[in-house]
C-alpha positions in Angstrom: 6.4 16.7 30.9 4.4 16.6 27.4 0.6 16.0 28.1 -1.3 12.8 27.3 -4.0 11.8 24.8 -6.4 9.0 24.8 -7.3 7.6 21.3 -10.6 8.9 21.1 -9.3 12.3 21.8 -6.9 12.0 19.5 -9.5 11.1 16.2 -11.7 13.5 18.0 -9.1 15.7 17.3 -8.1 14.4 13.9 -11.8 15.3 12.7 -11.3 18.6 12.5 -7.9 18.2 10.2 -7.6 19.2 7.0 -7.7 16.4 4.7 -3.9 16.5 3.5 -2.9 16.4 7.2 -4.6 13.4 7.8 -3.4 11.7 4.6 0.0 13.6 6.2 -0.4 11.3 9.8 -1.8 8.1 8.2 1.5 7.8 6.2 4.0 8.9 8.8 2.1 6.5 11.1 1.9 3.5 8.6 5.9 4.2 7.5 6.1 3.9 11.5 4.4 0.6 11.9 6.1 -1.0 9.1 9.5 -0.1 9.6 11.7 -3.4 9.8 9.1 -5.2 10.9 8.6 -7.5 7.9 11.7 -8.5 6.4 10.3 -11.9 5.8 7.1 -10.8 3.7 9.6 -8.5 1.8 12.2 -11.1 0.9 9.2 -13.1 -0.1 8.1 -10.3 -2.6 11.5 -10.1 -3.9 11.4 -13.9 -5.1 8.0 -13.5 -6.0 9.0 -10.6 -8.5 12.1 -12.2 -9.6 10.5 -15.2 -10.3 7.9 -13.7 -12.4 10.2 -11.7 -14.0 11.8 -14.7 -15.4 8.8 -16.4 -16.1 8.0 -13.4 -18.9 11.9 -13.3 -19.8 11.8 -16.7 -20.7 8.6 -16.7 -22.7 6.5 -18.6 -20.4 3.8 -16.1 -19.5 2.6 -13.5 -21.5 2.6 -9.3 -20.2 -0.8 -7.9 -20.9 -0.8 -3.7 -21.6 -2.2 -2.1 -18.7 -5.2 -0.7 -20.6 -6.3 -3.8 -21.3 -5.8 -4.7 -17.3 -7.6 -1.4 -16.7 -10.7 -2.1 -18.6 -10.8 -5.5 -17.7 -10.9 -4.1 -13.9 -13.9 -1.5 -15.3 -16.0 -4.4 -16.3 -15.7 -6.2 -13.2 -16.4 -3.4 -10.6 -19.1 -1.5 -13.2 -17.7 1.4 -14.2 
């Protein structure tokens, strides 16, 4: 019989984890939660992208370099 853990002894427990193996549980955990469970959002992403795809094929928007993106980001949160 494998023994039982209440969440707060689990993060207890987690505390004293090296950083990566956190990083390690938070993904497995996430990949977990998310598996199959939104099929709708994700087909909705997928039209998203392809329609935005076809709006730059088609010359209706314009891309703009990612350093320009980048900097433009820098500005706004101060750095």
């Amino acid at each position: 019989m494998s023994e039982r853990f209440t969440v707060d002894q689990v993060i207890e427990e987690v505390r004293h984890w090296p950083r990566e193996q956190v990083t390690k549980l938070l993904d497995g955990l996430t990949l977990a939660l998310n598996a199959g469970v939104d099929s709708e959002n994700e087909c909705a992403w997928k039209q998203e992208t392809r329609r935005r795809l076809a709006e730059l094929e088609h010359g209706e928007v314009k891309a703009i370099p990612g350093e320009i993106v980048s900097e433009r980001v820098r500005k706004i949160v101060g750095r």
